[in-house]
Every structure is written in C-alpha cells, then in structure tokens.
C-alpha positions in Angstrom: 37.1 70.8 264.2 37.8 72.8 267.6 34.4 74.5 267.3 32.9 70.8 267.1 34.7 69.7 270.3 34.1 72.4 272.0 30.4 71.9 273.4 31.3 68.3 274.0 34.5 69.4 276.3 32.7 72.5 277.8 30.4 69.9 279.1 33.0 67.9 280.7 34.9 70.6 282.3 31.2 71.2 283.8 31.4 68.2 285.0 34.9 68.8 286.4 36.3 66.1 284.5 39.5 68.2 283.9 41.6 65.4 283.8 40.0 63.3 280.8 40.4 65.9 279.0 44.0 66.8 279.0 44.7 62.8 278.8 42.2 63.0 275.4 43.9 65.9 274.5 47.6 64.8 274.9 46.7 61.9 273.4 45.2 63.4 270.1 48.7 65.8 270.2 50.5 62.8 270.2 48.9 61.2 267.5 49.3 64.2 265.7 53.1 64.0 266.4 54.1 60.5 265.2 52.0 61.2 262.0 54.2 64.1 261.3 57.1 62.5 261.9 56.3 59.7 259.5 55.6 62.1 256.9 58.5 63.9 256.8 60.3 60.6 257.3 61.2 59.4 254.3 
C-alpha cells in the first residue's frame, strides 16, 4: 500500500507541500487508531 503512495507523496514533497502530508498522514494514523481501539473493545 506504501509502495502505492509513495509516487503520489514523492510528488508532493516536490512540490514542497510537506505539510499536507503529515496532516494526511496523521490523519490516516488516527484512523487507524480508533479502529483498533474499537476492535479490541469489546
């Protein structure tokens, strides 16, 4: 999935856009967290 990404944020760092991609980044972690917290929820 990284190796997908990774044209599309190699691109944006080009474009010094540094910032959007932390914030898309932290955002997808985030996600990630509260999913695994609801999983192990129960």
């Amino acid at each position: 999935m990284l190796m997908l990404f990774s044209p599309f944020i190699s691109n944006l760092l080009r474009n010094h856009r540094i910032d959007a991609v932390l914030q898309m980044y932290w955002n997808y972690a985030l996600f990630q967290k509260k999913k695994k917290t609801k999983k192990t929820r129960k």
